[in-house]
ROKE-975750 format. One record per residue (C-alpha): x, y, z; residue in one letter. Coordinates in steps of 0.001 Angstrom, whole numbers, padded with zeros to 6 digits, always signed. Each point is the difference from the previous one (the first is absolute). Layout:
XYZA/...
//
This chain:
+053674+095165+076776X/-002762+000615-002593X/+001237-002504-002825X/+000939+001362-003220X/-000658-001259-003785X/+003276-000920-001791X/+000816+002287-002265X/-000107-001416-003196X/+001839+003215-001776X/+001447+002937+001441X/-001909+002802-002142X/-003511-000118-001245X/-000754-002490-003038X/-002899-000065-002026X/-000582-003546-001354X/-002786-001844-001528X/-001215-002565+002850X/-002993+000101+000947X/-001275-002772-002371X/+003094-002492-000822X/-001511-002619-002422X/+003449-002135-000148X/+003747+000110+001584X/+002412-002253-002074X/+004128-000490+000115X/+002622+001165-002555X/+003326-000774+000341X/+001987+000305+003152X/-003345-000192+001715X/-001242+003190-001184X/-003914+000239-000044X/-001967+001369-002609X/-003641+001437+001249X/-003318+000534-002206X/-002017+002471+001979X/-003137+001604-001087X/-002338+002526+001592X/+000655+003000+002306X/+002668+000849+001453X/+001753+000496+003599X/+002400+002138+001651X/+002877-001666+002226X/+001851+002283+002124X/+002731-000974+002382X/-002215-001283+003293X/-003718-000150-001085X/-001893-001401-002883X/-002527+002603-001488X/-002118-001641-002347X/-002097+002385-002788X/-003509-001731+000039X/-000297-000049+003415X/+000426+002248+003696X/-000408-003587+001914X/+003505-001457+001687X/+001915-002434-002268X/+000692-003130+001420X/+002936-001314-000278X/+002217-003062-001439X/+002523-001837+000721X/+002338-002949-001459X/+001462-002186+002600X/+002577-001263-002898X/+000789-000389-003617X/+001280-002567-002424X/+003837+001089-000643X/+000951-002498-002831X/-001378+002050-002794X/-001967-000685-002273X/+001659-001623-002448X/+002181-001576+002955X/+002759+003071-000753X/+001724-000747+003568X/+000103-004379-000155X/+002111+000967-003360X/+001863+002912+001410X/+000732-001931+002978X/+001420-003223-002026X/+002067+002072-002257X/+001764+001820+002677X/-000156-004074+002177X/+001816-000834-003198X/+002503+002487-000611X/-001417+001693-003346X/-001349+002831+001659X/+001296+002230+002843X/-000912+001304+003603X/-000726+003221-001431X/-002326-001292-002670X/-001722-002122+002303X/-000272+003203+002725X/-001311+001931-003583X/-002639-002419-000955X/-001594-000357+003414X/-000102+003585+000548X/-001684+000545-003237X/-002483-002982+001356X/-000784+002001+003393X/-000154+003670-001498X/-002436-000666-002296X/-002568-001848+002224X/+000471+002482+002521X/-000528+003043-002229X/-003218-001581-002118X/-001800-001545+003217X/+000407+003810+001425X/-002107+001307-003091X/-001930-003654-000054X/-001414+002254+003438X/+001260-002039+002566X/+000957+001468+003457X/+001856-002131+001850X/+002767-001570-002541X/+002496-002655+001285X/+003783+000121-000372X/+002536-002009+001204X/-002054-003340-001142X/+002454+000224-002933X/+002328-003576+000261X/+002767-000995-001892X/-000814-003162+001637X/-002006+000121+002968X/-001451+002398+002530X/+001416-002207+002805X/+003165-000310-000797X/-000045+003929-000529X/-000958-000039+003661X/+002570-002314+000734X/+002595+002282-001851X/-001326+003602+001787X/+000405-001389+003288X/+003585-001730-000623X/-001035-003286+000833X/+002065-001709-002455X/+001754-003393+000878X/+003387-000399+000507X/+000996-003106-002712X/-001155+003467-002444X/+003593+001737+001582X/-002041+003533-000159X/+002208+002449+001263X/-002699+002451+001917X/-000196+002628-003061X/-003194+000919-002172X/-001308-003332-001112X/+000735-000563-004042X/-001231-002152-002392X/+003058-002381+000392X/-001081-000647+003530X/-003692+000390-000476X/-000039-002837-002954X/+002313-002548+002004X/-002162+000009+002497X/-003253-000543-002401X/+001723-002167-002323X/+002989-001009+001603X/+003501-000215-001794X/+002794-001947-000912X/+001470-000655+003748X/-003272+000277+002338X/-004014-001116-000792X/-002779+002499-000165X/-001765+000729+003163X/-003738-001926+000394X/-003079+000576-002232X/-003439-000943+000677X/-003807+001151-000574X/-001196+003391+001230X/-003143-001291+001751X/-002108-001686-002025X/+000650+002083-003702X/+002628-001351-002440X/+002438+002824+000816X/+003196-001482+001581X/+002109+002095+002842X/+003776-000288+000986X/-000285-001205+003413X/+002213+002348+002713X/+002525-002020+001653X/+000205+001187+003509X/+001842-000429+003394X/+000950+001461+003455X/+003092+000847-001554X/-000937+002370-002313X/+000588+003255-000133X/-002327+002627-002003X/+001018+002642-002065X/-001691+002639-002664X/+001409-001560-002782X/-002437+000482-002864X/-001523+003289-000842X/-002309-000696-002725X/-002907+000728+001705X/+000708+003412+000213X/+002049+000435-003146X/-003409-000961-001851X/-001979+002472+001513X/+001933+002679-000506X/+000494-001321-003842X/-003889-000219-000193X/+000306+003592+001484X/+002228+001634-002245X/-002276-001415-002762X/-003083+001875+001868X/-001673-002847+001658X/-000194-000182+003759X/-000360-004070+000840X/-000311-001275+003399X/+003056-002012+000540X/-000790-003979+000881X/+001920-001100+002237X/-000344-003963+001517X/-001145+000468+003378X/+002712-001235+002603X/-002516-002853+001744X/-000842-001481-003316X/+003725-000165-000895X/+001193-001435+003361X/-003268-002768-000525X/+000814-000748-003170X/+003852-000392+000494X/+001964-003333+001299X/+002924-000947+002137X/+003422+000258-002056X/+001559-003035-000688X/+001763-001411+003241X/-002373+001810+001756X/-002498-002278+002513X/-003374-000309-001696X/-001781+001260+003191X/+001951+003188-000415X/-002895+002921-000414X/+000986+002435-002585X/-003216+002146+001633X/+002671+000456+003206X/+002145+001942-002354X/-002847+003166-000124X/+001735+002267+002126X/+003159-000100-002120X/-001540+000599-003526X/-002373+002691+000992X/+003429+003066+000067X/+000234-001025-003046X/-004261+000908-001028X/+000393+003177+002156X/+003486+001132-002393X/-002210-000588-003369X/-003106+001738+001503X/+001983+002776+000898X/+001271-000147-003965X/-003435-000241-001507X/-001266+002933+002097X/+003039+001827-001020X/-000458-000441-003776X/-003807+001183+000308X/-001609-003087+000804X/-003560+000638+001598X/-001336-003600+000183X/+002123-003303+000481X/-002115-003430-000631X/+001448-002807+002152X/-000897-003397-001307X/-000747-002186+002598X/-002063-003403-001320X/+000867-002014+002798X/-002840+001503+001789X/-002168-002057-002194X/+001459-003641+001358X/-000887-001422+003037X/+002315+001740+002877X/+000315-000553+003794X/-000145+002547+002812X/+003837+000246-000659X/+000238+001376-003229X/-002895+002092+000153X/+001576+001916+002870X/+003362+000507-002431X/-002428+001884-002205X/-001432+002108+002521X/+003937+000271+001209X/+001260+001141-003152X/-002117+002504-000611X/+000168+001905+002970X/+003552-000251-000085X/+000117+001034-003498X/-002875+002830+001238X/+002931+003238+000081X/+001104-000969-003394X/-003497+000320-001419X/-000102+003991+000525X/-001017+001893-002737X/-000673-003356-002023X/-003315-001576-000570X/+000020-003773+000431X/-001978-002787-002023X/+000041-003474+001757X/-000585-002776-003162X/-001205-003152+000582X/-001160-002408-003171X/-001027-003432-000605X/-002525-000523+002114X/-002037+000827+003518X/+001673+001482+002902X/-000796-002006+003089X/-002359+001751+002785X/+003277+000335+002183X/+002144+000769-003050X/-002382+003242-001121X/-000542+001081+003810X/+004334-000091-000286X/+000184+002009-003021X/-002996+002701+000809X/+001618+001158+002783X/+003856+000246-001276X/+001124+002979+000835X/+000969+002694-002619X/-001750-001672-002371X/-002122+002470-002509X/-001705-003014-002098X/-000585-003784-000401X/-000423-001785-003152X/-002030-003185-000432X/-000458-002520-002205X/-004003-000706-000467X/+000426-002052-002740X/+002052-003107+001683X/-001296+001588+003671X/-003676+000601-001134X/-000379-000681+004018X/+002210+002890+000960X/-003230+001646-001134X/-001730-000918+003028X/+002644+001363+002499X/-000048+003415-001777X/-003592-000199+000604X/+000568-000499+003469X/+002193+002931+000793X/+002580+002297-001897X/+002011+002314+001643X/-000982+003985-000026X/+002492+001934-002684X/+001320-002950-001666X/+000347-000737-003789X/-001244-003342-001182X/+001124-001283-002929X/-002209-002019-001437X/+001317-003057-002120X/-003242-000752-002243X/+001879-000294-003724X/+001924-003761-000009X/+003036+000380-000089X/+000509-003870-000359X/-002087-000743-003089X/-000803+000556-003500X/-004222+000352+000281X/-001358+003471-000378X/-000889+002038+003233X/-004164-000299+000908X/-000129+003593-000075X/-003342+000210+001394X/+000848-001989+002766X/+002857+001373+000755X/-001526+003525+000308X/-002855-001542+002622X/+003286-001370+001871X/+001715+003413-000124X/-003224+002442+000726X/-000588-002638+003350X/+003416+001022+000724X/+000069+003325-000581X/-002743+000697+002076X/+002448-001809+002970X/+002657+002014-000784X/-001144+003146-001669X/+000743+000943-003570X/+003132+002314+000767X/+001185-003607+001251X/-000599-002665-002104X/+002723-000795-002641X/-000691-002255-002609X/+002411-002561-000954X/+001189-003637-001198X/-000202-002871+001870X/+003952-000717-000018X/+002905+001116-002466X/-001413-000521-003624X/+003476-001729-000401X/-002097-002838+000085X/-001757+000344-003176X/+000518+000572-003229X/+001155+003587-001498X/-002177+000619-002702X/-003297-001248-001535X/+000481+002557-002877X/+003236-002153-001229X/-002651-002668-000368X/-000861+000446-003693X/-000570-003808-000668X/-001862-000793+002710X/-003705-001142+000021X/-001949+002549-000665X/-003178-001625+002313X/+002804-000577+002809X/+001741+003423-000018X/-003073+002283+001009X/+000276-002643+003612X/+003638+001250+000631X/+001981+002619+001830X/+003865+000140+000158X/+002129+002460+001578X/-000314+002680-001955X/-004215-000100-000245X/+000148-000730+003542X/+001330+004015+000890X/-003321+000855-002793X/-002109-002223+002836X/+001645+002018+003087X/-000178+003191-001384X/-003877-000735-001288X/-001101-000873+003546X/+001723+002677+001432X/-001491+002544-002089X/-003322-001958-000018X/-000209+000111+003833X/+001408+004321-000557X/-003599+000120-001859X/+001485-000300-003297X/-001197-003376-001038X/+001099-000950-003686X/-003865-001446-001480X/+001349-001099-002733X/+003249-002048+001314X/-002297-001548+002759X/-002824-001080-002583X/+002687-002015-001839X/+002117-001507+002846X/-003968-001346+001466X/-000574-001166-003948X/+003159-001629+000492X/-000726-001471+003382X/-003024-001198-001747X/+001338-001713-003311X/+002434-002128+002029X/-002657-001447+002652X/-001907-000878-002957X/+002162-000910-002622X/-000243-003970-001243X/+003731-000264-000066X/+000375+000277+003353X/-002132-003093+001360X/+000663-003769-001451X/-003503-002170+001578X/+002209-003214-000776X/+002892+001264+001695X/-001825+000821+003231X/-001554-003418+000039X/+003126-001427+000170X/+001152+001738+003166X/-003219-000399+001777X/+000937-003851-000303X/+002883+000415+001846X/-001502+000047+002875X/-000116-003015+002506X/+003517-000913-001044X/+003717+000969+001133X/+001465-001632-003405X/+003385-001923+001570X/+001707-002691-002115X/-000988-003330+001919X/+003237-000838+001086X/+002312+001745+002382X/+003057+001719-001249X/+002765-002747+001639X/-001932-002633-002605X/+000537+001826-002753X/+003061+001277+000307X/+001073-003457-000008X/-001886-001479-003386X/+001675+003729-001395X/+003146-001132+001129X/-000338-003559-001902X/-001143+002040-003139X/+002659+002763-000100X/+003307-001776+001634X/+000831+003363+001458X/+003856+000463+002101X/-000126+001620+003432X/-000070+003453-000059X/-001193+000359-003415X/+000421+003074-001937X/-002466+002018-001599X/-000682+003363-000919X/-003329+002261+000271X/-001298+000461-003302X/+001417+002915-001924X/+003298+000153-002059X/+001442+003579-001104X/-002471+002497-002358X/+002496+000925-002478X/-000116+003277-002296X/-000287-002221-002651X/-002813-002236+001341X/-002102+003172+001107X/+000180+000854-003821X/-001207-002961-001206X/-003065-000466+001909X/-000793+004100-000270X/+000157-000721-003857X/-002213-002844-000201X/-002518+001775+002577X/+000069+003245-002607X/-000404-002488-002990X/+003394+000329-001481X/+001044-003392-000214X/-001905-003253-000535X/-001117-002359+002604X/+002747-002744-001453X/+003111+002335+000258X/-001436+000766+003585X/-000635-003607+000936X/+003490-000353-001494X/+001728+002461+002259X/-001168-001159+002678X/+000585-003933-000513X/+003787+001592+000060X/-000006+001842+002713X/-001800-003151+001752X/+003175-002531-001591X/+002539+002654+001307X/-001481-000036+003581X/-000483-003941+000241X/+003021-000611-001489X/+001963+002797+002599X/-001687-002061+003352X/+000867-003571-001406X/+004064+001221-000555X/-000697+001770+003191X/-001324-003605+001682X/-003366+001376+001071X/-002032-002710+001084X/-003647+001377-000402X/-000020+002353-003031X/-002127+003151-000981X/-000479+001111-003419X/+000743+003510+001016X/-003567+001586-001143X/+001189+001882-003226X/-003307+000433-000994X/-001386+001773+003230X/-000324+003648+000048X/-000739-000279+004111X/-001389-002787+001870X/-003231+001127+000396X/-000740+002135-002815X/+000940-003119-002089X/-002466-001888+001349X/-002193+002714+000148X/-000071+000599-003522X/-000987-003752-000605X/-002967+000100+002492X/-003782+001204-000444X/-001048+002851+002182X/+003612+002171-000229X/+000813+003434-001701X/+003359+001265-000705X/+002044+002814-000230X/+002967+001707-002299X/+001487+002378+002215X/-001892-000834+003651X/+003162-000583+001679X/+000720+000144+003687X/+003157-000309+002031X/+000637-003153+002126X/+003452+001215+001081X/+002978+001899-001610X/-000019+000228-003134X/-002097-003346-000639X/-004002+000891-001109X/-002564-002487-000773X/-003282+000773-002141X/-003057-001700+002214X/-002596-001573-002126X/-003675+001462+001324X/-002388-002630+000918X/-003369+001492-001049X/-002264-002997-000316X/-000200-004023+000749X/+002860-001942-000815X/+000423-003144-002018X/+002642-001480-002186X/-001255-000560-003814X/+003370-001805-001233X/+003009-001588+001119X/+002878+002497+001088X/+003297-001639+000411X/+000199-003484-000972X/+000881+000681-003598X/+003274+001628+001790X/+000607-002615+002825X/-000388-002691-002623X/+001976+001574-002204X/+002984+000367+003049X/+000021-003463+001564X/+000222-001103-003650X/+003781+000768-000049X/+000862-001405+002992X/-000485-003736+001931X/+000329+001941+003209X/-003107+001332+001982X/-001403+003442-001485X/-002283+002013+002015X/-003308+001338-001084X/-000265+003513+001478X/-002759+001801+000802X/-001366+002766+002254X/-002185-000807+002599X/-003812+001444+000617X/+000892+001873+002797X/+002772+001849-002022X/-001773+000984-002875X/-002746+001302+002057X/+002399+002454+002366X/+002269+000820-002810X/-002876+001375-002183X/-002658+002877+000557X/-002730-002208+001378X/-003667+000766-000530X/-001397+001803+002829X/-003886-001004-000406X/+000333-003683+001301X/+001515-001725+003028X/+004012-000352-000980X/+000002-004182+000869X/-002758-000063-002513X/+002312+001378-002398X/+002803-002025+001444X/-001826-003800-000689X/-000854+001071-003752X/+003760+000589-000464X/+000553-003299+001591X/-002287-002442-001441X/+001297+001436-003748X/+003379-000676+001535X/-000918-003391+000746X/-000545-000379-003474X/+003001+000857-000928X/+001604-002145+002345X/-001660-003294-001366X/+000631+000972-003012X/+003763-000008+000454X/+000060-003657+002191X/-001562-001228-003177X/+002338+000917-002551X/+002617-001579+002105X/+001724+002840+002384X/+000412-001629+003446X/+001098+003326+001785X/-002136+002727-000105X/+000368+003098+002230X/-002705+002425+001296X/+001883+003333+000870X/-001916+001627+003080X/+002849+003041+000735X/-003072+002495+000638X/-001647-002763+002759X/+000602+001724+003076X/+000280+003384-001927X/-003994+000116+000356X/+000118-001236+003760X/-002433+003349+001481X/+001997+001997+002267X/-002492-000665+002844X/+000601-003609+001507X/-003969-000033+000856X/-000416-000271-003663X/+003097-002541-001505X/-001410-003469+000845X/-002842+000428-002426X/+002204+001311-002338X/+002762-002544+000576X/-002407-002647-000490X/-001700+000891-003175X/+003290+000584-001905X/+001658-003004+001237X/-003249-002121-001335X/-000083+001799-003287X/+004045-000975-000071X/-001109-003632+000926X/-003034+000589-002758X/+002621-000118-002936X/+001670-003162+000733X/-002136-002105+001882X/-000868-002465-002673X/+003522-001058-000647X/+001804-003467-000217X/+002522-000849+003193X/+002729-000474-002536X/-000644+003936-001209X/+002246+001855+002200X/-001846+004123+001082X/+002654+002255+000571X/-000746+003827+001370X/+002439+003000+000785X/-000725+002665+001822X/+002016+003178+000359X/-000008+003694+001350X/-001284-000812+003038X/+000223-000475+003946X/-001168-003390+000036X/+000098-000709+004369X/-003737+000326+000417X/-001450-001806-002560X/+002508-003279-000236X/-003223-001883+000711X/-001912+000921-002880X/+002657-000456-002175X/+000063-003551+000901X/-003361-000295-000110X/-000126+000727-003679X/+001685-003852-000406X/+002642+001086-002438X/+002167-003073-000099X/+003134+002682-000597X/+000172+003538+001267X/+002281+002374-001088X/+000572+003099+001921X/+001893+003033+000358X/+003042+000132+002598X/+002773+001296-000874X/-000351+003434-000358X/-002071-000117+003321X/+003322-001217+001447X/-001555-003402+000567X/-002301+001007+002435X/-002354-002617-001208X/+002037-002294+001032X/-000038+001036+003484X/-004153-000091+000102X/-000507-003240-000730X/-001895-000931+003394X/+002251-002745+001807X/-001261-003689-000758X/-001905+001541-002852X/+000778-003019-002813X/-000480+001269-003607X/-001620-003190-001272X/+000737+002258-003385X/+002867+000466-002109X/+001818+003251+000671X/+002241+002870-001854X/+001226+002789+002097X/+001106+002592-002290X/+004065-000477+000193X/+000673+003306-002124X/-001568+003614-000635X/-000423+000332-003081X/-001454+003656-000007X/+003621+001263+000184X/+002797-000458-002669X/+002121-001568+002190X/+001337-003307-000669X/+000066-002021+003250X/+003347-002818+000009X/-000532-003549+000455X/+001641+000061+003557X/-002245+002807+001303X/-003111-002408-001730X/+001360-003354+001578X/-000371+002145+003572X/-003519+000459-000830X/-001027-003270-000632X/+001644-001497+002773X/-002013+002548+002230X/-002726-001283-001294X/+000571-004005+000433X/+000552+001338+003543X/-003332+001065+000562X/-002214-002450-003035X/+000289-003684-000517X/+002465-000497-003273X/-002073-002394-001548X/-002595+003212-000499X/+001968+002302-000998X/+000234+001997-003449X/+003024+002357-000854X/-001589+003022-002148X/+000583+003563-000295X/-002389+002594+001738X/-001829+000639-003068X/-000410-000094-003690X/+003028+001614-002317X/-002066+002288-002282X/+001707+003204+001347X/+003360-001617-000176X/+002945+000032-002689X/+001127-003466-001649X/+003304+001419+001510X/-001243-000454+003260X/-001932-002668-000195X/+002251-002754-001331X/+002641+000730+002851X/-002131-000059+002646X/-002178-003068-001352X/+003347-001805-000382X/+001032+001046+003330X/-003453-001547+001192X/+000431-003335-001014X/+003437-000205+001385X/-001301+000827+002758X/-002548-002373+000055X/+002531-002365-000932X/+002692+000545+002754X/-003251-000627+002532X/-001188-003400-001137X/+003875-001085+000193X/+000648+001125+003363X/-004046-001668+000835X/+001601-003450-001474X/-002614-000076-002765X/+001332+000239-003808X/-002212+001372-002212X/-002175-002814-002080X/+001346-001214-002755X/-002196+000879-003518X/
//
């Protein structure tokens, strides 16, 4: 079947394209487009452009942001999560979201438009909910999935916990993790995917439905609780592929001519195995396919040799989309061999950055390629979903004006596509291409971007691995003198609640409208409040709750040399929570002191210990947009010798626990294992960078969070924390079960006892389980009691039960150990 063009309306429209000078966002996601110069005619199949008889190429977006841009679904989400708003007004606001990016990107002059990447959580769980796999503590009874069901199992609810979160690959997007066993039975139980085509249809946009292809899901799945861990949820193909073949027969149904089946798994290192469950699929899926066109997406980095040998010779398959940004050597195997009548969509716009698209170089990529493939054939498109970046640079109206010619979000990354589609169609835009190369230009020049003094310092880094001198056992022990810490002592992350109020307060003093002594005021408050709340609570290591921190890395961000920053750059982590990545666009260093005044200030009110908190090099660097024009440890050791700074700082002005958050550490492990140990050993020396000057008696903490920890445990104690804090409990303790037998943590340890990502409020009982499942597996004298994570997302509702449920906890266990707690 000759592939066909997605319709992107169903009558002839005249529309004022050819030259679109900016795309921004109004409200409910609606874009507004400048366009200038002639004009083209879109009819329902075929692009027919004025200026020009030669064959438009076309464009494609593998995904788009769906927060808004103004963050219109987070709020709609937590009003409805809250009660103030209903299911209807959610359903209302998040249709208004999708129509209006659908409609504007179809006169933006992209082809091939997504739909179903639309969340109101994650794409995932979505998955998870079409194919019925729902577990059974949720008591679903087998009808069309609703949001009561579909929000217990993201957040979970009063009686059960929320199913398992972690990274999706190596971006700062989090997934619900399918729970899976031989006992389950599959059902169509979800039919968004096909509901929001058909809505994008009625609104006359044809999409091509995305779909998470049924490998990926199975790989990136886990076996259900009770389930043995050697369970494969990969043997479970045969029984979720009825339920593809019922939604394929839907799409085509409702008009669908192309289906995109994301499948980045093909991008990780597979075995002989798996591979042959993608050629499986496929051919078994092959009937379903008639009359469809099918796009295989992969993203995030190269395909193996074996892996693109796999996918070239799926069956059924009309394209394959590639990500030559992450999998620049991808390029090389397309060189090698592409097969006759395919499509090949060609992921040369970032889709995981902020830095504007080489346009030039992109075009050599893309006119190499074409001449592979054939014009008629190439597709040009991002790298990944543009969920991963920013919306809009337009919103940006107080941002540098030097900086903002280097940048690109979402919505000047479709400009990008659709210029290097049409520029490759003949229909080269001069003048946009003269200014992105002048922009290209300005920022490899500018002074701003290089600090000689900085640079010196990391070249002297060389020729040393920067440990403390003593081991970890030794000063644990001269720690232990100092601080006169119980067994089992409690503790707490970092964060306390973000109130309404407290929001206010620091958004006024940021827009000028109060003074820096009734800010300075507020927050001493909110600081008293929060010290005072852990001592009645009988905390034993405090926090100071970080009132004054807007994130934990654009706080520090803001404070460091080297950093740019954002209004409205927000990007969705998971649900409804966003964060606003600071952009790294030169050398780092730290001109001032950036929490000491605060940490003083805290362990001021209190005799007990008071943690300094900060966020760790190798945080700061994967949580922002990193510069792209210099090696990323480079970046990584600038971070961490300003860090170190900060850290001596703080042991000087008398804080004796001070802890280096590192949640993002294994979040920029590369997906290929040929390439981890030289990543796992720069960012565990920048980690030991920070703190290696340090007295014995000064007691390094680090948390880490988000994460499958099993196959990096190693490095993790190679960064010589003398206390780690980890995730665990809303991995069902499953890091309790890697700890390699005989493996002694010569560290201090804190297995998360309690998720605190759902509103749930765990008792003491359940939490004194926990912690004796732990002393079961860790020596007691080493062990920490802490929650998963910090509160910030939380309600002071919540988090006073389930603190005081803690300590009880804690409590029970040292009586039934024999130990009483210390006397103060």
């Amino acid at each position: 079947m000759e592939p066909i063009l997605p319709a992107s309306r169903d009558n002839f429209e005249l529309t004022k394209m050819n030259q679109v000078s900016s795309i921004s966002f109004g409200p409910y996601g609606s874009l507004y487009l400048s366009v200038k110069r002639p004009t083209f005619l879109r009819c329902t199949h075929h692009l027919h452009f004025h200026t020009t008889s030669t064959r438009a190429v076309a464009s494609h977006i593998v995904g788009l942001p769906r927060i808004g841009p103004k963050r219109e679904l987070k709020f709609s989400l937590e009003s409805f999560w809250d009660g103030k708003s209903s299911a209807e007004e959610l359903q209302k606001a998040a249709a208004g979201l999708r129509s209006s990016i659908w409609k504007q990107l179809a006169d933006a002059g992209i082809q091939y438009i997504p739909s179903n990447t639309f969340s109101y959580y994650d794409q995932m769980l979505d998955t998870t909910a079409m194919l019925g796999a729902v577990p059974p503590r949720y008591g679903w009874k087998h009808s069309e999935i609703g949001f009561e069901t579909y929000f217990s199992m993201a957040r979970g609810n009063a009686n059960v916990p929320a199913m398992e979160m972690t990274k999706w690959f190596d971006t700062n997007y989090h997934y619900i993790v399918p729970e899976l066993g031989p006992h389950i039975r599959f059902s169509y139980a979800s039919h968004k995917a096909v509901d929001e085509f058909k809505e994008a249809k009625a609104l006359g946009v044809d999409t091509i439905p995305v779909l998470i292809g049924p490998v990926s899901y199975l790989l990136l799945s886990k076996p259900a609780r009770g389930i043995e861990q050697s369970f494969s949820p990969l043997s479970l193909l045969r029984y979720i592929l009825p339920v593809y073949k019922e939604v394929m027969a839907e799409l085509r149904a409702a008009g669908a001519t192309w289906v995109q089946f994301d499948e980045p798994t093909l991008v990780l290192d597979l075995d002989a195995n798996q591979l042959e469950a993608f050629t499986h699929t496929y051919s078994e899926l092959e009937s379903s396919f008639s009359g469809l066109n099918v796009l295989i997406e992969t993203y995030f980095s190269d395909v193996t040799a074996e892996a693109y040998k796999t996918i070239t010779s799926l069956k059924g398959v009309t394209g394959y989309g590639f990500d030559l940004v992450r999998g620049a050597k991808t390029l090389d195997l397309i060189k090698g061999g592409f097969p006759t009548g395919k499509h090949l969509f060609a992921g040369v716009v970032d889709g995981r950055n902020i830095w504007a698209n080489d346009l030039a170089s992109s075009v050599n990529i893309l006119q190499a390629l074409e001449s592979i493939v054939g014009k008629d054939k190439i597709v040009v498109s991002t790298s990944c979903s543009l969920l991963h970046t920013a919306v809009d640079l337009e919103n940006e109206t107080k941002l540098d004006k030097d900086i903002k010619p280097w940048l690109a979000f979402a919505a000047q990354k479709v400009i990008e596509v659709n210029a290097l589609a049409k520029a490759l169609s003949g229909q080269k835009d001069e003048a946009f291409f003269t200014a992105n190369a002048a922009a290209q230009a300005s920022r490899k020049s500018s002074p701003r971007v290089t600090n000689e003094a900085v640079q010196k310092a990391v070249a002297a880094l060389k020729g040393s691995d920067h440990r403390r001198p003593t081991n970890v056992s030794t000063r644990l022990d001269a720690q232990q003198k100092k601080l006169n810490l119980p067994i089992l002592p409690t503790t707490t992350i970092g964060s306390f609640p973000q109130t309404m109020d407290l929001r206010r307060v620091r958004r006024e003093y940021k827009d000028k409208k109060i003074s820096e002594e009734d800010y300075v005021n507020a927050m001493k408050e909110e600081i008293n409040k929060v010290v005072k709340l852990q001592e009645e609570l009988d905390i034993d290591v405090l926090v100071h709750g970080e009132p004054e921190r807007n994130d934990m890395v654009e706080y520090f961000g803001e404070q460091l040399s080297g950093f740019a920053f954002t209004s409205n750059g927000w990007v969705q982590s998971y649900g409804s929570r966003c964060v606003k990545p600071p952009i790294i666009y030169g050398d780092v260093s730290r001109p001032d002191p950036m929490t000491v005044f605060w940490s003083s200030l805290a362990q001021g009110m209190t005799k007990r210990p008071m943690k300094g908190m900060l966020t760790g090099p190798v945080t700061i660097m994967n949580w922002s947009f990193v510069r792209n024009d210099q090696p990323r440890f480079e970046t990584c050791y600038q971070i961490a010798l300003a860090m170190k700074d900060e850290v001596e700082d703080l042991e000087k002005a008398g804080i004796t626990v001070i802890q280096i958050d590192e949640p993002a550490l294994r979040e920029g492990l590369p997906l290929r294992k040929a390439e981890q140990s030289l990543y796992l050993d720069w960012a565990v020396h920048s980690f030991r960078i920070t703190n290696c000057s340090v007295q014995d008696t000064t007691q390094i903490h680090t948390h880490m969070c988000y994460s499958n920890f099993n196959d990096i445990i190693h490095s993790i104690i190679d960064m010589d924390a003398d206390v780690i804090t980890i995730e665990n409990s809303k991995s069902d303790e499953r890091l309790l079960s890697v700890l390699p037998e005989g493996l002694k943590f010569g560290s201090g340890i804190g297995p998360g006892v309690y998720d605190v990502h759902s509103p749930r409020i765990p008792s003491d009982t359940e939490l004194s389980v926990k912690i004796e499942n732990i002393v079961k597996v860790l020596e007691k004298n080493i062990i920490w009691v802490n929650p998963d994570c910090g509160l910030k997302t939380r309600k002071y509702s919540e988090v006073q039960p389930a603190l005081n449920n803690m300590v009880t906890a804690a409590k029970y266990n040292r009586k039934m150990l024999g130990t009483q707690a210390s006397n103060r």
